[in-house]
N, CA, C and O of each residue as an XYZ file, in Angstrom:
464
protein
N     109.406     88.060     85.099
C     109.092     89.435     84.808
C     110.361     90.243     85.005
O     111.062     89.998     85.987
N     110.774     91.367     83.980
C     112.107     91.532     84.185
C     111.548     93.143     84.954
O     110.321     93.240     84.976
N     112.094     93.999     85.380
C     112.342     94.962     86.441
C     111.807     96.200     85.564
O     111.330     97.190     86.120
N     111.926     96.080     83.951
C     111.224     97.348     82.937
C     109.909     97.366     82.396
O     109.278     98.195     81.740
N     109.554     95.732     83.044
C     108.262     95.529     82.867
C     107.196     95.862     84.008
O     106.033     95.771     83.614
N     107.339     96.182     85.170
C     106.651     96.506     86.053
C     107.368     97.713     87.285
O     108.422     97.978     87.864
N     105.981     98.146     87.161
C     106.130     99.782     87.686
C     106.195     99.036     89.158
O     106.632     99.836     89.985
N     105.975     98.090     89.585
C     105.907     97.492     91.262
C     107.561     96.914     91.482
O     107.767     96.675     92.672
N     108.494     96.704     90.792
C     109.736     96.121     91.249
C     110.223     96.656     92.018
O     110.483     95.962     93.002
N     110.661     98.187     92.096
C     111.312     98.421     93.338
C     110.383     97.680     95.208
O     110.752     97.186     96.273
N     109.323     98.010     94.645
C     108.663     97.393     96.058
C     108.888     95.992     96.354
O     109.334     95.531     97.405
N     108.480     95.273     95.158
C     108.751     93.756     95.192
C     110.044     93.448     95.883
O     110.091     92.665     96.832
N     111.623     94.379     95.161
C     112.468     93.757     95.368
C     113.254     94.521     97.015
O     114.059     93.841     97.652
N     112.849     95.982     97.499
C     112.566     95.742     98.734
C     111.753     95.010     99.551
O     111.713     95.348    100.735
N     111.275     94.336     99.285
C     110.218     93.329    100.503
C     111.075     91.923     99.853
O     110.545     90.852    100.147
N     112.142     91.855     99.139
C     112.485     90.479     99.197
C     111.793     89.801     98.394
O     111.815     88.571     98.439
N     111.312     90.240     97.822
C     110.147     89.474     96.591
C     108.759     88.664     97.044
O     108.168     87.932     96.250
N     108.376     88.850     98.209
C     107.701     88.522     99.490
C     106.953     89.764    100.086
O     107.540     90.705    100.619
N     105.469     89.657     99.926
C     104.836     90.937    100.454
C     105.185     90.821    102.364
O     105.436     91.726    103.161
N     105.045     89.123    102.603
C     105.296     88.792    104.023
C     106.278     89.895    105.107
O     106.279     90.207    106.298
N     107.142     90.259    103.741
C     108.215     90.850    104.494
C     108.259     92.608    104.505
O     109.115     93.448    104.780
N     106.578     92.639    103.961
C     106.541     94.108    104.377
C     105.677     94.488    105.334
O     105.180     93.475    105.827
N     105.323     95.329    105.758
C     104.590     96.340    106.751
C     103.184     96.689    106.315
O     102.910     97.625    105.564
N     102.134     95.672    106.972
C     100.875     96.032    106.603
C     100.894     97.472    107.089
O     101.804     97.804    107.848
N      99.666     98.654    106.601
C      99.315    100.002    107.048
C      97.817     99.428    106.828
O      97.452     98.705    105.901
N      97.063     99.905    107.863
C      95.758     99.836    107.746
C      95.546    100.953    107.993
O      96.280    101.740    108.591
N      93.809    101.245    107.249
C      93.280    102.707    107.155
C      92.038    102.378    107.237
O      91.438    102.173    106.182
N      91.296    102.236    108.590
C      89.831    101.449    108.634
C      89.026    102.905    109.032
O      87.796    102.915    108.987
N      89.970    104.438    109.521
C      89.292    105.585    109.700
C      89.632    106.425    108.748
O      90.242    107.369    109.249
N      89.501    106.542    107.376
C      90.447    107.284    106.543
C      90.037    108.638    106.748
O      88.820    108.793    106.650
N      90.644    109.569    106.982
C      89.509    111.153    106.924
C      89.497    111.537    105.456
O      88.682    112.460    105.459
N      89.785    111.433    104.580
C      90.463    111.685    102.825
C      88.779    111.075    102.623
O      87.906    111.910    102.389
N      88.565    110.224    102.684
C      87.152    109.353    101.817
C      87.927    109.661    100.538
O      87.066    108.983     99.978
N      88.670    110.009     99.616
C      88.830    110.047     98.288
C      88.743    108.621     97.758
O      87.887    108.450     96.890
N      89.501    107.521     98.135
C      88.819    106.867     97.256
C      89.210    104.955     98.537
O      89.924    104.806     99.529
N      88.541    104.213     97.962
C      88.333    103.229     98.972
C      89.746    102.549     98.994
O      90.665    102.631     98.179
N      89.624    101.718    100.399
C      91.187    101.317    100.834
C      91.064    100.135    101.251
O      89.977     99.752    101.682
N      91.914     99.496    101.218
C      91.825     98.156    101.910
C      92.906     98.047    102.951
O      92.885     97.406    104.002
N      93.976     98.901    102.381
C      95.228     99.457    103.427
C      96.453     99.292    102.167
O      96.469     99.241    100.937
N      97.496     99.241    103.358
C      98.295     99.718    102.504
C      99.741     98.564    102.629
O      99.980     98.151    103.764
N     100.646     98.083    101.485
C     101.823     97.267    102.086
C     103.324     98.479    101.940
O     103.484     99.295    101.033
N     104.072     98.284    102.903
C     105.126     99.400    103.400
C     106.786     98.121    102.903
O     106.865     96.897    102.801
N     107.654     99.080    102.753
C     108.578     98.258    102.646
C     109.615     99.403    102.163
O     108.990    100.425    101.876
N     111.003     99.539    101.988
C     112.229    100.553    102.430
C     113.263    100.487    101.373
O     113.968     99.483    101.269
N     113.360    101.269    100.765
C     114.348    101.067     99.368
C     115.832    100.881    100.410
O     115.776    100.910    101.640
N     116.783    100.740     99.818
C     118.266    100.816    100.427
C     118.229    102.039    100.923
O     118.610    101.900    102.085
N     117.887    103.695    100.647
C     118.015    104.258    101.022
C     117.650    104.703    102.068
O     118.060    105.715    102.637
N     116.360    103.526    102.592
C     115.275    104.293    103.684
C     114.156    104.906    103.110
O     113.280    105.260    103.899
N     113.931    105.180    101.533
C     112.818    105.339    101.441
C     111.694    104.934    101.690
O     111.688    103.715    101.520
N     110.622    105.339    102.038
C     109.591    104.246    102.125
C     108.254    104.107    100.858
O     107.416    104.957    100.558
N     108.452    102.684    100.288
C     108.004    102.609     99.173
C     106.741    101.869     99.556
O     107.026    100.858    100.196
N     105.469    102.029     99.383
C     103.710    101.614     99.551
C     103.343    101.128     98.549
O     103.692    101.553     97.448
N     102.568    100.142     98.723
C     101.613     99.362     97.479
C     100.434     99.418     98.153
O     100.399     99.206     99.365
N      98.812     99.851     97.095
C      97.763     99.515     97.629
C      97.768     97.984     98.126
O      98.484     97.281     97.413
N      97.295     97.477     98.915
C      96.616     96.251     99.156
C      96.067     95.966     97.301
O      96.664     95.531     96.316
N      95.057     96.330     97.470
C      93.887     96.299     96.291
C      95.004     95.908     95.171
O      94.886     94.840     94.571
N      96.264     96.927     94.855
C      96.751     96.667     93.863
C      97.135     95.342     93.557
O      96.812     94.755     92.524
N      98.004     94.761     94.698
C      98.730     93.740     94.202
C      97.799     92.686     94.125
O      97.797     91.794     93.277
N      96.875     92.863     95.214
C      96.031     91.781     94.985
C      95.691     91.565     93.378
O      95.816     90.495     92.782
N      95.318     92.591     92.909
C      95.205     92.201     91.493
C      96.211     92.045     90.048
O      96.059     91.770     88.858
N      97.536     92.481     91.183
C      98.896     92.203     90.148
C      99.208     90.204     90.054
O      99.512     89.444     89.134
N      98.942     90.035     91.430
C      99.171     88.591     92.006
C      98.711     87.757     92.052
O      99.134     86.617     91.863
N      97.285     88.282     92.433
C      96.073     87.329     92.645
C      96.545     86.523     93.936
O      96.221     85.336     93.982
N      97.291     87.067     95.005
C      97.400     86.912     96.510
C      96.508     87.657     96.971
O      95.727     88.019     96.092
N      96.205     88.182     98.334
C      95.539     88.819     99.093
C      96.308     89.076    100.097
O      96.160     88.371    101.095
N      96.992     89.791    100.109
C      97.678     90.198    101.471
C      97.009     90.308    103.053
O      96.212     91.246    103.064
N      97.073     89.823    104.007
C      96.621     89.933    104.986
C      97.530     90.191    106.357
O      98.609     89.803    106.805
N      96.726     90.852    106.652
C      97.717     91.708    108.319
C      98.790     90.855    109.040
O     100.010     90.887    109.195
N      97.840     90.147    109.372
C      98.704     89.017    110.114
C      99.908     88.070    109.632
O     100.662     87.362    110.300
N      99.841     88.285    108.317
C     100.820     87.338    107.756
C     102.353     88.613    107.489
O     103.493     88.239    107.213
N     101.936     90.046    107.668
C     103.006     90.625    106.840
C     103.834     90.617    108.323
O     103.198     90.218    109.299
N     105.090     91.005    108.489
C     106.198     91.102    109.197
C     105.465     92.033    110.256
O     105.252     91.566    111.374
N     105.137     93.108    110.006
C     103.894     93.720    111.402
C     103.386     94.495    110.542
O     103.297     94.322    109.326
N     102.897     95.742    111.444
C     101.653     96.694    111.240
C     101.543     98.009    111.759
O     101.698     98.228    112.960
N     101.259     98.989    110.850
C     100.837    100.412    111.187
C      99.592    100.395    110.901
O      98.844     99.689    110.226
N      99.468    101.808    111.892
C      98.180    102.660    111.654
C      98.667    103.174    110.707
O      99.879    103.229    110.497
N      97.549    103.754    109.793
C      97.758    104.944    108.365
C      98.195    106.179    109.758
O      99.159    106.739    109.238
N      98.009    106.851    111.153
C      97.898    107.421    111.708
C      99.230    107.329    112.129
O      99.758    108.423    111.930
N     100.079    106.469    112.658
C     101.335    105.847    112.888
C     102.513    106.445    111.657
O     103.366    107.333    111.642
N     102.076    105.549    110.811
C     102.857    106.061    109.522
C     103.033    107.368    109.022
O     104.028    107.662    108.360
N     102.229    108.090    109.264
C     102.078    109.930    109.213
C     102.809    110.348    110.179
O     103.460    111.371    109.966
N     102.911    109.721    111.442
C     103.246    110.698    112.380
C     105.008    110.047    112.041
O     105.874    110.914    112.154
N     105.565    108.450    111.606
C     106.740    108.224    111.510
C     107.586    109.103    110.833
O     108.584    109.737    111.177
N     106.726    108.957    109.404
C     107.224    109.275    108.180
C     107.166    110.886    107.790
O     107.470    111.251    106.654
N     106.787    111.743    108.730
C     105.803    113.588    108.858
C     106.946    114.123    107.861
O     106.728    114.274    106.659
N     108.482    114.461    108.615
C     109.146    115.198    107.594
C     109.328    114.518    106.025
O     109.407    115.367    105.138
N     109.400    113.139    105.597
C     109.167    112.873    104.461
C     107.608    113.372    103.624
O     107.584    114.244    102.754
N     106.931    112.953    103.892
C     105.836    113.584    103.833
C     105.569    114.902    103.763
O     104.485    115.149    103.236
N     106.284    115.953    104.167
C     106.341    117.021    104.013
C     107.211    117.149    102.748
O     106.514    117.482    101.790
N     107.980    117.056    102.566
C     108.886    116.972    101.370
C     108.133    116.242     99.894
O     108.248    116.750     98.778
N     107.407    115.039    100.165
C     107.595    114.661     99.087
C     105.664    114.157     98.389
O     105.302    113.282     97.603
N     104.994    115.075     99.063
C     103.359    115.326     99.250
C     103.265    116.534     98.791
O     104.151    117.380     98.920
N     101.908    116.751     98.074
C     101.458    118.342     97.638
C     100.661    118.802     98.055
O     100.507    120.022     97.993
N      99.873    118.025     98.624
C      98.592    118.907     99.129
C      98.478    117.793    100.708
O      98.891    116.639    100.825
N      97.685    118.773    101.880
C      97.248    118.007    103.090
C      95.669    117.471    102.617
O      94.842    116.859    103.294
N      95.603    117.853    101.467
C      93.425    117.446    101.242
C      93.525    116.104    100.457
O      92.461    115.662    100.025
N      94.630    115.417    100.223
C      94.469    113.920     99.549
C      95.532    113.090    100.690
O      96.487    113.396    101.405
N      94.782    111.941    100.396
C      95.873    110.466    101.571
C      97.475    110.837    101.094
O      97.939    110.437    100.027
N      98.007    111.422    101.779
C      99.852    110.901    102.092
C     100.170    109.513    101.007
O     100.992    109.421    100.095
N      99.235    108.586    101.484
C      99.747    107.203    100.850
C      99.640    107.048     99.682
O     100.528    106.551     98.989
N      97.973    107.648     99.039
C      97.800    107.468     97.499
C      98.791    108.369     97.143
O      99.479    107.909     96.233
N      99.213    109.734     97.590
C      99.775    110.602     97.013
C     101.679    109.612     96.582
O     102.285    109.659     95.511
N     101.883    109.244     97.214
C     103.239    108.444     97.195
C     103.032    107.209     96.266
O     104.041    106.584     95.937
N     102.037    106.879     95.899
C     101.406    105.952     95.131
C     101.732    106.233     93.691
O     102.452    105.560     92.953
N     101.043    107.408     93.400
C     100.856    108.366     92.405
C     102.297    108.632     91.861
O     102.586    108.509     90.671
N     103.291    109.057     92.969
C     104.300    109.385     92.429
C     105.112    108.640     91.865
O     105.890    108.986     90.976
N     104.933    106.923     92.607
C     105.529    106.221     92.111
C     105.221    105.971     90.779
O     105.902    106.299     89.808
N     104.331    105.469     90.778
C     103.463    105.583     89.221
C     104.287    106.357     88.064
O     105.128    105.998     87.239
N     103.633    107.639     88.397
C     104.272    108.489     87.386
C     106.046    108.490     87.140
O     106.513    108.734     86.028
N     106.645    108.279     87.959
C     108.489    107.679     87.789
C     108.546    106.746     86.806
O     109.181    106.850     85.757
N     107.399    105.186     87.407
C     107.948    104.260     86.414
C     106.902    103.744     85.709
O     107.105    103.021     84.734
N     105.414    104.132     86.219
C     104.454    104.088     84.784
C     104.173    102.803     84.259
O     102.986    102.600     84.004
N     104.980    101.877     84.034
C     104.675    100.805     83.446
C     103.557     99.737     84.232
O     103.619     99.804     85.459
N     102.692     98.904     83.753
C     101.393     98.055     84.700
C     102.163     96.960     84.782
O     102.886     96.766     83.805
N     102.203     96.416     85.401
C     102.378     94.537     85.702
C     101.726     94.145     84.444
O     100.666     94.528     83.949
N     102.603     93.294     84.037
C     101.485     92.245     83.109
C     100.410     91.476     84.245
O      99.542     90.699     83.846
């Protein structure tokens, strides 16, 4: 899969091409209810950005299942808000939707393209 074909490469190729090597986020208290979660995988462009994949998603980009225990460690969705607050402030629009989908979204809309 070359890098113009999928809107997930930057994540892929921060985590090493290996979800193992990212940062489960779990969200088992979401206050948002907007829409269902399974959690979230975390992982850091060169710059320090921090780039998120639903769980749900890749599972269905991959047909893996990501699981807690296997990724490198673990946040709270509660953790990750309080790490990440001034990014989040910057780069979020509203406090009434998840931080995470919202960073989701944005990614999306940058590079748009689905996984085959």
């Amino acid at each position: 899969m070359s890098q113009n074909d999928c809107k997930w490469y930057p994540f892929l190729r921060a985590a090493g091409g290996n979800w193992r090597n990212a940062l489960f986020i779990s969200c088992p208290d979401c206050p948002y209810r907007q829409q269902s979660c399974s959690g979230f995988l975390l992982a850091a462009d060169a710059d320090g950005k921090p780039l998120v994949m639903p769980v749900d998603a890749f599972w269905k980009m991959s047909g893996q299942q990501p699981a807690r225990g296997e990724c490198c460690g673990s946040l709270s969705r509660q953790a990750f808000e309080a790490t990440f607050s001034l990014y989040l402030e910057w780069h979020t629009s509203t406090a009434e939707k998840c931080p995470l989908w919202q960073l989701c979204d944005a990614h999306e809309a940058r590079y748009g393209h689905e996984c085959p």
